[in-house]
C-alpha positions in Angstrom: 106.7 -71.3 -75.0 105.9 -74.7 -73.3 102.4 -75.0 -71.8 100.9 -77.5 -69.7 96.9 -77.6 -69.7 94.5 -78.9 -67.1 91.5 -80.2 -69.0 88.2 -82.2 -68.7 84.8 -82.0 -70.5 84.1 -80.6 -73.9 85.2 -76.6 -73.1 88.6 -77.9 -71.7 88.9 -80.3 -75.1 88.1 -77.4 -77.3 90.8 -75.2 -76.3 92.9 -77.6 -75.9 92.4 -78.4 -79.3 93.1 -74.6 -79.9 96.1 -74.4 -78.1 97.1 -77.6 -79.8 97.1 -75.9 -83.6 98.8 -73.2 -82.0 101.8 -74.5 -80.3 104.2 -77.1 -81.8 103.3 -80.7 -81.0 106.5 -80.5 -78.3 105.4 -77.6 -76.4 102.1 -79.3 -75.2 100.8 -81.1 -72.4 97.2 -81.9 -71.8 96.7 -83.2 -67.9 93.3 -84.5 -68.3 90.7 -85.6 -65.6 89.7 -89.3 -64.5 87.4 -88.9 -62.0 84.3 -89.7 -64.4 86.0 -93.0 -65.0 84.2 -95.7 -64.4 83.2 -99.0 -65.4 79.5 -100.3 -66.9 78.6 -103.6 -68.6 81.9 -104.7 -68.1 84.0 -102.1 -69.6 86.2 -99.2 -68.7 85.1 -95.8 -69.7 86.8 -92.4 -69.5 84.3 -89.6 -70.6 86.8 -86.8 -70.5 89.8 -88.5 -71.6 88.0 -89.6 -74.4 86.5 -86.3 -75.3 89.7 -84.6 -75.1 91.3 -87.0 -77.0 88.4 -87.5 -80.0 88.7 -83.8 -79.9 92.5 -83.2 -80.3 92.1 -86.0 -82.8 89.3 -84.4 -85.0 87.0 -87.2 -84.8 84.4 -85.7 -81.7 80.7 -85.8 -83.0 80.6 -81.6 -83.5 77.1 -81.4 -82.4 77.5 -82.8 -79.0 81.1 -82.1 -78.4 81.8 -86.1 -77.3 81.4 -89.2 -78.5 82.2 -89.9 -82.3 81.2 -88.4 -85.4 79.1 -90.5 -87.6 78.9 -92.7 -85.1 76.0 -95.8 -84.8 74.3 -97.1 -82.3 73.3 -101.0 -83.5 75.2 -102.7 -80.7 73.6 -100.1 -77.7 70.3 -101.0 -79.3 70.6 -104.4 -79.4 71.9 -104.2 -75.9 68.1 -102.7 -74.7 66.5 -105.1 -76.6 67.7 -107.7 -74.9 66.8 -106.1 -71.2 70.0 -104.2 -70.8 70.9 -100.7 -69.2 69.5 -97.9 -71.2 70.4 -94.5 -69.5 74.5 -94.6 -70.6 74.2 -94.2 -74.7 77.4 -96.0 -76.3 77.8 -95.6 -80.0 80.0 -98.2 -82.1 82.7 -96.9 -82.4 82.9 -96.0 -78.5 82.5 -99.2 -77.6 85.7 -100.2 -80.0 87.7 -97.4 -78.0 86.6 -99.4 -74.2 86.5 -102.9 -75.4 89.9 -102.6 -76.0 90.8 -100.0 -73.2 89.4 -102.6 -71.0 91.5 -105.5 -72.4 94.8 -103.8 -72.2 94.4 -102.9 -68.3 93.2 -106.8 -67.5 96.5 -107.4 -69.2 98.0 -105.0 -67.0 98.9 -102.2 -69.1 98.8 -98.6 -67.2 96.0 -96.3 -68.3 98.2 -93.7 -69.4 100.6 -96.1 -71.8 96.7 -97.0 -73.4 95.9 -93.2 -73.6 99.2 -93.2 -75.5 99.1 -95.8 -77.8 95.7 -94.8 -78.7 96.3 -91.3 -79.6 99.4 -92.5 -81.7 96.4 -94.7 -83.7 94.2 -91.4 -83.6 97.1 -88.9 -84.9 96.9 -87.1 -82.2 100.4 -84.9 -82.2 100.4 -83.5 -78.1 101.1 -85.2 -75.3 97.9 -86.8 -73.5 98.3 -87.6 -69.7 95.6 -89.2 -67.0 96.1 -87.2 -63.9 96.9 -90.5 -62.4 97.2 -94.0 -63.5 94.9 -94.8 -60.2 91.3 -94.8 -60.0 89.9 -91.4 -58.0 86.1 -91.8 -58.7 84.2 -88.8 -58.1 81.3 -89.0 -55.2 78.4 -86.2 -55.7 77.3 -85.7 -52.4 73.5 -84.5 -52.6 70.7 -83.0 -50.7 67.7 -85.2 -51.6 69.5 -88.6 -52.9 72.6 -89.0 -50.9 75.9 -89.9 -52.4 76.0 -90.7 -56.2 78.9 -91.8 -58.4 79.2 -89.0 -60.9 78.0 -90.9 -63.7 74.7 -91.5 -61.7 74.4 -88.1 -61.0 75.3 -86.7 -64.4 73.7 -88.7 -66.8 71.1 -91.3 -65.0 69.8 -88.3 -63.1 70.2 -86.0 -65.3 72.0 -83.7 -62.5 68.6 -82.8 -60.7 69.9 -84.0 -57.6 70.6 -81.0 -55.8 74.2 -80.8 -54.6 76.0 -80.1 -51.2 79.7 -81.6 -51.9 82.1 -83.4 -53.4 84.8 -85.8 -52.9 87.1 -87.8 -54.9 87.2 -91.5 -53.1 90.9 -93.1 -53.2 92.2 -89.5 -53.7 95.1 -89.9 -50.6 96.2 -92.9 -52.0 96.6 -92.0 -56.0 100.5 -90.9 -57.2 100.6 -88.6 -60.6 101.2 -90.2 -63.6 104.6 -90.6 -64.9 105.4 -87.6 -67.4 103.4 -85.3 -65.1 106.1 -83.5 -63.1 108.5 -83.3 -65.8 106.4 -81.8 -68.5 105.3 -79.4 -65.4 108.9 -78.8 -64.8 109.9 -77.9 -68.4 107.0 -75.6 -68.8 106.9 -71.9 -68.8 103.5 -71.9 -66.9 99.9 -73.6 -66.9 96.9 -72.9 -68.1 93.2 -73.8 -66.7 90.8 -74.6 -69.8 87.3 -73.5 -69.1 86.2 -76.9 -67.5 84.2 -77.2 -64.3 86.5 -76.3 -61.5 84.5 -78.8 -59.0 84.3 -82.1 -61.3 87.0 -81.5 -64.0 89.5 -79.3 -62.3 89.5 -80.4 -58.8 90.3 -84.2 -59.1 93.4 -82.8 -61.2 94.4 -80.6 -58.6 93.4 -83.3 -55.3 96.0 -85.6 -56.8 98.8 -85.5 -53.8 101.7 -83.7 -55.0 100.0 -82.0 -58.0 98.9 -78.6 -56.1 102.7 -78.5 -54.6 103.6 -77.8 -58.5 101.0 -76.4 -59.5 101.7 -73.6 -57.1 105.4 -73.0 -58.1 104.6 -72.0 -61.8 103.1 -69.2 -63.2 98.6 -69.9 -63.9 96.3 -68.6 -66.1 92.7 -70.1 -66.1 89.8 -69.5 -68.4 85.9 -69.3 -67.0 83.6 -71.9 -67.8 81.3 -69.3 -66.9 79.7 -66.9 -69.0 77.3 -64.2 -68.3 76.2 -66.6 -65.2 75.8 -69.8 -67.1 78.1 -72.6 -68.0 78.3 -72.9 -72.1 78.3 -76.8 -71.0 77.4 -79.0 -68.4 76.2 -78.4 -64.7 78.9 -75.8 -63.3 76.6 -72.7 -62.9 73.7 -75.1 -61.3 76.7 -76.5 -58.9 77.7 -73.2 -57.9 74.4 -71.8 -57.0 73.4 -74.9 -55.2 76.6 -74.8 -52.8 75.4 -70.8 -52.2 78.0 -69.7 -54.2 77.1 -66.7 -56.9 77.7 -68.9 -60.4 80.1 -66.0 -62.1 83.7 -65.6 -63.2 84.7 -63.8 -60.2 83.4 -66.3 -58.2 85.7 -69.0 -60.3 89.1 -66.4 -60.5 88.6 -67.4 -56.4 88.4 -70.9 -56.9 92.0 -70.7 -58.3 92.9 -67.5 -56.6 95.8 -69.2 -54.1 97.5 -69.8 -57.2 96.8 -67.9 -60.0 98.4 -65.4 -61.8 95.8 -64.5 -65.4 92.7 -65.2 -65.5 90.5 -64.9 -68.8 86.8 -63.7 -68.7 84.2 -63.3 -71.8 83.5 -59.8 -72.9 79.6 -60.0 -71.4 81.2 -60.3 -67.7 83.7 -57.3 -68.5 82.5 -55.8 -65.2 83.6 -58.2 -63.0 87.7 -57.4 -64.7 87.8 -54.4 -62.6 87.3 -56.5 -59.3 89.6 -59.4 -60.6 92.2 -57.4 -61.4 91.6 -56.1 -57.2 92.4 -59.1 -56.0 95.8 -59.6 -57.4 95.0 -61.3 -60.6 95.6 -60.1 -63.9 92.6 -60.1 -66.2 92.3 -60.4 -69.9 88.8 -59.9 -71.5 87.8 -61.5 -74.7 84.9 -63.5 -76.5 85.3 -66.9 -74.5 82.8 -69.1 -76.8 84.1 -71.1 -78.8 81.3 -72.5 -81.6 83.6 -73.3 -84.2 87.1 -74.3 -84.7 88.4 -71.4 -86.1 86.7 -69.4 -82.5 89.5 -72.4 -80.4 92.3 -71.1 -82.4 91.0 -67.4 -82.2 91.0 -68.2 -78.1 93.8 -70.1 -77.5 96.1 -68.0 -79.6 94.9 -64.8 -77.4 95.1 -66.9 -74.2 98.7 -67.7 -75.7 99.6 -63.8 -75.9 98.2 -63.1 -72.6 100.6 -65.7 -71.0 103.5 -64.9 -72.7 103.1 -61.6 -70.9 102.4 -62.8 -67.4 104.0 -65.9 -67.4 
């Protein structure tokens, strides 16, 4: 079975990873979110390419779920020593990875023939696309602090702003990456990793022409949201903020134009009943993934559900 997966952040890296020792190296396709690129001191940084692709690699710091493992920290320090920025931590070996991300594109290599080479270096055996080659920066619109790049909003403020909206700026103008609508093509459906469906699944999706597809092939998606709270990140505190109940029903309707599976943890088994109402067919399981062995476990259930739905 060929799969294509829509991933950002570290719960759409982990089961990608899972699906990943699961499927042969052929049958994959990770379509991974850039609109948390952006650029500081100079250099070009991709938070969820990066984590997806540490991750697939086996080289993501396992206590945090991105950056490196073992990683240091004596540039970044002299860095605030010297009066710089302190709020966006960079370890060593980070700063290798957008040093020389940032060189190729001034040369004028596409991001996606970097993410490439990279992952080559890395040993990383699946296919790793950027949504798009263009830059689609997302914009947190907010009650008390306006508009914020994400990075402002996610790390420098900690996501306290409160928030009212999104948008992705240079979205109508952005083409998919090469590789995109074949791998798409050739596969026997999608899957949605349990990333935040407003910040790691939507840019994917905004991409013109990317929703078209994603509509003529068979979806499943896994919540990012478990017993009301995301495992990672701000996606419950997003949906509760827009007025929106932060639970997995409330994501299965995200998706709902186009999905055909959706996979909930066992402490929201409740909510199957009403999923399954709606048109979608639901598959209950322990969602959580803590340890490598749980992404496998996951990905090779989500992988039995699909082959049945798909």
């Amino acid at each position: 079975m060929k799969i294509v997966a829509l991933a950002g952040g570290v719960g759409g890296a982990k089961l990608a990873d899972g699906l990943a020792q699961n499927l042969a190296a052929e049958d994959l396709t990770v379509i991974v979110n850039v609109g948390d690129d952006f650029t500081h001191m100079g250099l070009y940084i991709c938070p969820d390419l990066d984590t997806v692709c540490y991750t697939l690699a086996g080289l993501a710091n396992p206590d945090t779920g991105w950056g490196r493992s073992g990683e240091s920290w004596t540039v970044y320090d002299h860095v605030v020593k010297l009066g710089g920025p302190d709020w966006f931590h960079l370890g060593d070996k980070d700063i290798a990875t957008h040093l020389e991300r940032t060189r190729l594109l001034n040369e004028g290599k596409l991001l996606s023939e970097i993410v490439a080479s990279f992952c080559k270096t890395w040993g990383v055996p699946v296919n790793v696309l950027p949504v798009s080659n263009d830059p689609i920066p997302t914009i947190v619109s907010t009650k008390d602090k306006g508009e914020l790049s994400f990075q402002d909003y996610f790390v420098r403020n900690r996501c306290e702003p409160v928030v009212t909206g999104f948008r992705f700026a240079g979205i109508e103008n952005a083409t998919l990456t090469p590789g995109i609508l074949d791998a798409i093509h050739a596969a026997d459906g999608i899957i949605i990793c349990p990333s935040n469906p407003y910040v790691s699944i939507a840019p994917i999706l905004s991409v013109p022409g990317m929703m078209d597809e994603v509509k003529k092939k068979k979806v499943a998606a896994v919540s990012p949201i478990v017993g009301g709270k995301a495992i990672k990140g701000p996606a419950a505190k997003m949906f509760q903020e827009m007025g929106i109940d932060a639970s997995s029903v409330e994501v299965a309707r995200q998706y709902q134009d186009f999905l055909t599976g959706f996979i909930l943890d066992t402490v929201d088994s409740e909510y199957a009943g009403e999923i399954q109402r709606s048109g979608i067919i639901s598959l209950v399981t322990n969602t959580v993934m803590q340890t490598i062995d749980d992404r496998k476990r996951l990905a090779s259930e989500v992988l039995s559900f699909c082959e049945g739905i798909f």
